[in-house]
C-alpha positions in Angstrom: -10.2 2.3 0.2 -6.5 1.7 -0.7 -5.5 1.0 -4.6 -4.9 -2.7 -3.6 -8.1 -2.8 -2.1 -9.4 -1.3 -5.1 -7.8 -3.1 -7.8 -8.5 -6.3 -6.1 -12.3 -5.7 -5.8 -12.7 -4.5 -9.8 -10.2 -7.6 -10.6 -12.4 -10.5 -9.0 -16.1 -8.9 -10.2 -14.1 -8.5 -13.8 -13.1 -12.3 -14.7 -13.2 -15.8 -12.8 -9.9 -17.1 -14.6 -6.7 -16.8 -12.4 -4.4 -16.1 -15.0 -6.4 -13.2 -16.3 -6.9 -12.3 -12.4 -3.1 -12.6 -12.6 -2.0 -10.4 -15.1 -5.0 -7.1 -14.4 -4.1 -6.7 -11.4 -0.3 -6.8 -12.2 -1.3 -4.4 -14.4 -3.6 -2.5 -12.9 -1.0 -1.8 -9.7 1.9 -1.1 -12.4 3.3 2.2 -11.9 4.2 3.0 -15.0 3.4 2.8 -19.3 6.8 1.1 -19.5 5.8 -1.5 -17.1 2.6 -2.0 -18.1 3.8 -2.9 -21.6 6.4 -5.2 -20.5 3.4 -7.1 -18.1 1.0 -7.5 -21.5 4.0 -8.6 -23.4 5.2 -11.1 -21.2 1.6 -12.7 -20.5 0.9 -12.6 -24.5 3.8 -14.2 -25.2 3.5 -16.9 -22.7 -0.3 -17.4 -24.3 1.1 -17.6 -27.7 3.0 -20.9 -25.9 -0.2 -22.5 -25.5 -2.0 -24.6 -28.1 -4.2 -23.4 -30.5 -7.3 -24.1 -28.8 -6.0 -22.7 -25.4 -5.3 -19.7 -27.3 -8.7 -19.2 -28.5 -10.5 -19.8 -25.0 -7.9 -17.6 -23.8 -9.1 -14.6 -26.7 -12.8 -15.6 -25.8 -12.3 -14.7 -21.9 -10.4 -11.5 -23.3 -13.2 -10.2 -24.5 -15.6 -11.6 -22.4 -14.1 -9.7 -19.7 -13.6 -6.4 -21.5 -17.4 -6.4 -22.0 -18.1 -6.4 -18.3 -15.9 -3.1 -17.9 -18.9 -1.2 -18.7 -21.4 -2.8 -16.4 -18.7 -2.7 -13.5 -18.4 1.1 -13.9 -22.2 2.0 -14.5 -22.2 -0.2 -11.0 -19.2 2.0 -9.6 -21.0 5.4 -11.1 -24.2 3.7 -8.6 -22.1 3.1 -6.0 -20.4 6.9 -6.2 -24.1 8.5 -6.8 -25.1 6.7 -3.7 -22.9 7.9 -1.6 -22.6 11.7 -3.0 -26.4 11.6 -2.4 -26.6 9.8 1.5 -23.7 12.7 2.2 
């Protein structure tokens, strides 16, 4: 499987919401710490633009999301088990 492939299968088991869709997998495929930084400032900056309610729904799916990272990678440790096993 390719990184795209990769990132764009953890991104849309990870969160429904497009923006958040938009800005892992930005950030996921950045290549480097510098640019990763610049993609969370930009998209924090641009939530700080939104109302006050906005920003909270925004916060909630934050971490909402970052509580499904570790069922996704007890799923992925399956899926790798599976397939160490079957080989």
């Amino acid at each position: 499987m390719t990184k795209h492939q990769i990132v764009h299968d953890l991104v849309m088991r990870l969160t429904s919401d497009a923006a958040f869709r938009t800005f892992f997998t930005l950030y996921l495929m950045a290549e480097t710490a510098t640019e990763r930084k610049r993609i969370e400032e930009v998209f924090w900056a641009e939530v700080e633009q939104l109302s006050e309610r906005q920003q909270q729904l925004f916060q909630a799916e934050f971490t909402r999301t970052f509580l499904q990272i570790p069922v996704l990678l007890e799923q992925m440790r399956q899926r790798v088990k599976g397939r160490c096993l079957a080989a």
